[in-house]
C-alpha positions as CSV (number, residue, x, y, z in Angstrom):
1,X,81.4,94.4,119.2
2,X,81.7,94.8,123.2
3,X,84.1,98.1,122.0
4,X,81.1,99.1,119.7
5,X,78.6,98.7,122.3
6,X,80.3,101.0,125.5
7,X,81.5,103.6,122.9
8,X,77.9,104.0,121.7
9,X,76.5,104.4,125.1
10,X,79.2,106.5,126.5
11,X,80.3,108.6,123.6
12,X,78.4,111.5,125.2
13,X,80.6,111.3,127.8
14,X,84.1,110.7,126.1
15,X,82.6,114.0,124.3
16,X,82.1,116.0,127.4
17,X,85.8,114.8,128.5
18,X,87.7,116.1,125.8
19,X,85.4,119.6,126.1
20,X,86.7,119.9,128.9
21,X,90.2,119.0,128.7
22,X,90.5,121.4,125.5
23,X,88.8,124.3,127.7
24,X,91.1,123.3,130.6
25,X,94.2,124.0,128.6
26,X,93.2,127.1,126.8
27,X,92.3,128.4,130.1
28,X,95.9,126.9,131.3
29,X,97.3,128.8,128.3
30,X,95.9,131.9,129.2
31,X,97.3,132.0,132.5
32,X,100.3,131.1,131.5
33,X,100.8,134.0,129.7
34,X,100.3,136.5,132.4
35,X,101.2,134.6,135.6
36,X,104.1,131.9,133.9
37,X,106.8,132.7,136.6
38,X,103.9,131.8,139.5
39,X,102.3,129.0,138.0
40,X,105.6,127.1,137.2
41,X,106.4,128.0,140.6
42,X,103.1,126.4,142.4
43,X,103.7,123.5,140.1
44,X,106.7,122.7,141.5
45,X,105.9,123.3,145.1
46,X,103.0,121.4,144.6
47,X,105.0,118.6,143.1
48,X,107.1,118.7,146.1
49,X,104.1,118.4,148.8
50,X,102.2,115.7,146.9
51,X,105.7,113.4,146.9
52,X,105.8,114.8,150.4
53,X,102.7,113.5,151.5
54,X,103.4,110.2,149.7
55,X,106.7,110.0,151.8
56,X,103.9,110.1,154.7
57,X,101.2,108.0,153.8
58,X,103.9,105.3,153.3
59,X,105.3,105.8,156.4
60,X,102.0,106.1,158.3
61,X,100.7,102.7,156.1
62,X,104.2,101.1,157.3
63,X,103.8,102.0,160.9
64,X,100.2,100.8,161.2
65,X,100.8,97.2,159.8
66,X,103.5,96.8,162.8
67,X,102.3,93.7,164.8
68,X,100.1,92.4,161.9
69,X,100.7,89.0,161.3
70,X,101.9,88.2,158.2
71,X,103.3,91.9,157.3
72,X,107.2,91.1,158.7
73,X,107.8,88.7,155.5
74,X,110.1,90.2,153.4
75,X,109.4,90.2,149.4
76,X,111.8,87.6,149.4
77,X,110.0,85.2,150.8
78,X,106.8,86.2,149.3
79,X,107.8,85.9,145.6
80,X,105.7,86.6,142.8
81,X,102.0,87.1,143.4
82,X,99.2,87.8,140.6
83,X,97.0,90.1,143.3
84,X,99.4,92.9,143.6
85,X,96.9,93.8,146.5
86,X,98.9,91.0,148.8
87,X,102.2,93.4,148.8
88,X,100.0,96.2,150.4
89,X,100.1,94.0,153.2
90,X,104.0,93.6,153.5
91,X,105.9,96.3,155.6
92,X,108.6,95.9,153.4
93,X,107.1,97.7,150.5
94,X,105.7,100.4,152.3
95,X,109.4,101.2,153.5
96,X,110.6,100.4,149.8
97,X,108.1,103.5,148.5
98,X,108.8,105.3,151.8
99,X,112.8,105.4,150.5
100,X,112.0,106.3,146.8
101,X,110.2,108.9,147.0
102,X,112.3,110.5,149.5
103,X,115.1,109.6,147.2
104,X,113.2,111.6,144.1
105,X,111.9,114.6,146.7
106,X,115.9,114.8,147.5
107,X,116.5,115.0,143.9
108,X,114.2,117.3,142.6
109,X,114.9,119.5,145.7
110,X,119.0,119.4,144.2
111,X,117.7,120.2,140.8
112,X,116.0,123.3,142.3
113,X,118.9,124.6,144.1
114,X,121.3,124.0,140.8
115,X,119.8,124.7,138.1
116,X,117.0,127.8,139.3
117,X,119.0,129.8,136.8
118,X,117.8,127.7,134.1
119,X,114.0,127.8,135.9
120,X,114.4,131.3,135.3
121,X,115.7,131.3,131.8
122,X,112.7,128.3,131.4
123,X,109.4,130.6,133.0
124,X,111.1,133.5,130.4
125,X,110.3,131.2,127.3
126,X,107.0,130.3,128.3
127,X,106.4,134.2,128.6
128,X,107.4,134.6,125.2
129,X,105.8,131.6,124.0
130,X,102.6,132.5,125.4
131,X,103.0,136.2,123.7
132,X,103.4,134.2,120.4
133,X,100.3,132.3,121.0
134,X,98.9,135.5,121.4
135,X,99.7,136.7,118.0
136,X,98.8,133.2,116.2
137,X,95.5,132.8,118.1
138,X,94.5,129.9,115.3
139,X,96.9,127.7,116.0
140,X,94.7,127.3,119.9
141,X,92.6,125.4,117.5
142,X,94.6,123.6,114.7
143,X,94.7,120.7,117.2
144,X,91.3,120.1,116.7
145,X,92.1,119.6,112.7
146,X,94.7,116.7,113.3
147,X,92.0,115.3,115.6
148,X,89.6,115.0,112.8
149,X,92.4,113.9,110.6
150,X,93.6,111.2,112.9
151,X,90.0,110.1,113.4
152,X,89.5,109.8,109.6
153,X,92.7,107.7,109.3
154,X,91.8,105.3,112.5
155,X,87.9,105.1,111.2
156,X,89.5,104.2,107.7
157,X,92.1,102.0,109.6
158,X,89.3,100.1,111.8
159,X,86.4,99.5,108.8
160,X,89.9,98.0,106.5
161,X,90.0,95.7,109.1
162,X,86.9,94.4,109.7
163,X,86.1,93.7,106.0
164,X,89.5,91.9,106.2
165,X,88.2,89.9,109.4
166,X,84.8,89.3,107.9
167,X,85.4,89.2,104.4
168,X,85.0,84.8,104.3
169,X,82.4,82.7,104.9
170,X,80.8,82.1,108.5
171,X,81.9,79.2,110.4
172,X,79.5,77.7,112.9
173,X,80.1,75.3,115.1
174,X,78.5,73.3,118.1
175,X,78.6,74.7,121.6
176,X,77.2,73.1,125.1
177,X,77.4,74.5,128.6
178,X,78.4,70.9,129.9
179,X,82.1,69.7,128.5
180,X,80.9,66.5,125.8
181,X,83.0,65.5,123.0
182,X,80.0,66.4,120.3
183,X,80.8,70.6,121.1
184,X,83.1,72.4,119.1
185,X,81.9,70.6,115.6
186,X,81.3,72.7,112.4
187,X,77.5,72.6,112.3
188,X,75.0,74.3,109.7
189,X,72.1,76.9,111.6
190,X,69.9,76.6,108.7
191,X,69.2,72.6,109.3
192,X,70.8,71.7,112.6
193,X,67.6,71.5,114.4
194,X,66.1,68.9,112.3
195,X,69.1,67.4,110.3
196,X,69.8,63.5,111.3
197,X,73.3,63.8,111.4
198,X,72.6,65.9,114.2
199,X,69.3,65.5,115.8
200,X,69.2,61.2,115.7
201,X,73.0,61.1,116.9
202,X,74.4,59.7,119.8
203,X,76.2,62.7,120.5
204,X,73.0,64.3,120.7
205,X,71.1,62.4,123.1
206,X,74.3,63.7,125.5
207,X,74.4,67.2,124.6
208,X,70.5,68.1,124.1
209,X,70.8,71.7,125.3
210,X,73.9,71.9,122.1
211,X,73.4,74.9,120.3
212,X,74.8,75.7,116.5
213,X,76.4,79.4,116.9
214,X,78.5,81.2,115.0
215,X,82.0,81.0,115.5
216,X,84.7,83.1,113.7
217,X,84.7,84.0,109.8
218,X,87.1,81.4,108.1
219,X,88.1,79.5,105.0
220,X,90.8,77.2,103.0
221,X,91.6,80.1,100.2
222,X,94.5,81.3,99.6
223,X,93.2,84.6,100.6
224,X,92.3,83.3,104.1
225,X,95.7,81.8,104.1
226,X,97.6,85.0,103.7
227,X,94.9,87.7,105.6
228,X,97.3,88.1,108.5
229,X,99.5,89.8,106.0
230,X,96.8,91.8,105.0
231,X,96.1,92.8,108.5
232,X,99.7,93.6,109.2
233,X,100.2,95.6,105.7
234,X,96.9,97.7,107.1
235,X,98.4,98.3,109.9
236,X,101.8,99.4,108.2
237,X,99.5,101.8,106.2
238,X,97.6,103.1,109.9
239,X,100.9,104.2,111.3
240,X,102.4,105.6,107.9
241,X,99.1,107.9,107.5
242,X,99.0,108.4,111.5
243,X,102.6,109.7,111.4
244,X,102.1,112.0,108.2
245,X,99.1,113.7,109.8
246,X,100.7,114.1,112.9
247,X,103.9,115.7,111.6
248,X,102.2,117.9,109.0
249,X,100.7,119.2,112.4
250,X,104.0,119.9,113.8
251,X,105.7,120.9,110.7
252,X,103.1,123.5,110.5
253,X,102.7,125.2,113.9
254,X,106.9,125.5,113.5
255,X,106.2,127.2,110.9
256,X,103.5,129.7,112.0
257,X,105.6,129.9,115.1
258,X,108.7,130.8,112.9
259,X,107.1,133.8,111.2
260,X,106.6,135.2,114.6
261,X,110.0,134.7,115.5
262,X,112.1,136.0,112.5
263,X,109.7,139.0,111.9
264,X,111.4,142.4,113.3
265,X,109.1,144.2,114.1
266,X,105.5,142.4,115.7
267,X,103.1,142.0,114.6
268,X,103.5,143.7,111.7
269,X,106.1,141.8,110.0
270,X,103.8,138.7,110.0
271,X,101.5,137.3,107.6
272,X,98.2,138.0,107.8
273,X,97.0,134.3,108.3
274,X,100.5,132.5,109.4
275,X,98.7,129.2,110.5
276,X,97.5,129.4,106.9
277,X,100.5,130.3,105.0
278,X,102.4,128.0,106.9
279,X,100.3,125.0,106.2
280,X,100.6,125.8,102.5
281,X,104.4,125.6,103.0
282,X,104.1,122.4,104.2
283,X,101.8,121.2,101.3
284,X,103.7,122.5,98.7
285,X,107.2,122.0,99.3
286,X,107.6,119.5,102.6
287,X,105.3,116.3,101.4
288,X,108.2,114.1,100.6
289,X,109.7,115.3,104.0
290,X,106.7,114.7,106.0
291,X,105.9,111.2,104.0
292,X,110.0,109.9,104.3
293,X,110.4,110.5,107.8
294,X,106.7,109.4,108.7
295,X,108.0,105.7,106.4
296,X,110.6,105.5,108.6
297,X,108.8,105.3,111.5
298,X,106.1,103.2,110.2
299,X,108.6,100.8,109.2
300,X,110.1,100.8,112.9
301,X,106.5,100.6,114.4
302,X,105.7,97.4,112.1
303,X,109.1,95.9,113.2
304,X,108.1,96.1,116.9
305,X,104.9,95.2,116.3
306,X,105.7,91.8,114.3
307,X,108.3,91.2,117.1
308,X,105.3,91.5,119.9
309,X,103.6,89.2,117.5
310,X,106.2,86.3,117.2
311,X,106.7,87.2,121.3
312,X,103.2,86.4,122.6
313,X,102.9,83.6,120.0
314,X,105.8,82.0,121.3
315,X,104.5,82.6,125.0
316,X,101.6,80.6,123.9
317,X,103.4,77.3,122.5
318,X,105.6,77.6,125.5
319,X,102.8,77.2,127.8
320,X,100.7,74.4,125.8
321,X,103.9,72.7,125.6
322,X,104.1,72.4,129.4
């Protein structure tokens, strides 16, 4: 409900965020098709200064804390802390992110001197990419259909499991500010006010501020028994759909992309709507592709999630059992 609640005051911003991200990278598009060799260039520069200036704010942060009490104990010593904000006080780790990133601005500098051939052969592929994108101007905004897609499948996804969650009968049950052995009881809103197994009992007198609220949605059916199952098998069905959307995406800009590539002579050679044709391909004779290999990662998403499952329930019997 608290998700509910910040979505629904804030979706006009989440809106105005992904408006501008989608303009951003058209416009980042754009230039890339006229000024690729520069822009991959200043990217990499600035990549270089920003590590560079890291490499100096560390060493500035690790001069400063010389003399501080407290900041010459070595991680060591200091062991585990929850508040990460306590090793921002150690010299030590200033000097630890002082050496790696001059260990990674060493590294990319290396990969700059050896392989600017392959930069070269790189900043030539975006060129032509961007001249293909130039031809297929849909496929700028076929991004925008797996969006809705996705959104259909996760809106599907999310209302499956909430009637799952909510699909049983209410449970109420007695809750008190102050810690008494009366809270936590199953309780009935309609009569709790006035019944007398609640109003005239001892436990009552203790607790008089107890209130009956509802709890969770629960039951004894066999249903209830087996509706983390059902959860889990909805979520099977979330990543199956999730991955078919996504790689009838893909499946289709290769395509669209492909009849750019193989035809000799361009434009000419290509179909008149290749985003189009392509996604009819795809329909018509790649479904059992698409649905396979999007099974086969469901499957290993499920797996990982049932092992993350067992994982944090085993955390939690580990630490009532101490």
């Amino acid at each position: 409900m608290k998700i509910f609640e910040d979505y629904t005051q804030s979706w006009y911003w989440i809106l105005i965020g992904l408006v501008i991200a989608m303009l951003t990278s058209l416009l980042f598009i754009v230039l890339l098709r006229f000024l690729a060799g520069i822009m991959v260039w200043v990217m990499i520069v600035m990549v270089i200064l920003v590590i560079g200036y890291g490499i100096f704010h560390c060493y500035m942060e690790y001069a400063a804390l010389k003399g501080t009490a407290g900041s010459d104990v070595t991680l060591q010593q200091l062991g585990f802390q929850t508040d990460f904000a306590v090793y921002l006080q150690i010299r030590q780790t200033w000097l630890a992110f002082m050496i790696i990133l001059a260990i990674v601005e060493v590294v990319i500098i290396l990969l700059l001197i050896f392989l600017r051939k392959r930069i070269l052969i790189a900043i030539a592929l975006i060129k032509e990419a961007s001249r293909a994108i130039g031809h297929v101007m849909s496929s700028l905004f076929y991004p925008l259909f797996t969006f809705v897609l996705l959104a259909v499948v996760v809106a599907y996804w999310a209302v499956t499991a909430v009637f799952l969650s909510t699909s049983n009968e209410p449970i109420y049950k007695v809750f008190n500010e102050t810690a008494c052995d009366y809270s936590r009881k199953t309780c009935n809103p309609a009569n709790y006010s006035t019944s007398p197994n609640y109003s005239t009992s001892p436990e009552k007198a203790q607790c008089p501020d107890s209130m009956c609220l509802f709890a969770f949605y629960g039951g004894e059916t066999a249903y209830h028994k087996y509706l983390i199952g059902l959860q889990f098998y909805n979520v099977f069905l979330f990543f199956w759909c999730a991955n078919f959307v996504t790689a009838l995406g893909q499946m289709t800009l290769a395509g669209a992309f492909a009849s750019y590539y193989w035809a000799f002579v361009k434009p000419d050679d290509m179909p008149a709507f290749p985003l189009f044709s392509s996604l009819g391909r795809s329909l018509r004779y790649h479904t059992g592709t698409l649905a396979f290999g999007s099974l086969i990662l469901s499957i290993v998403q499920i797996i990982r999630v049932l092992l993350e499952y067992l994982d944090h329930k085993l955390q939690v019997s580990r630490t009532r059992s101490r």
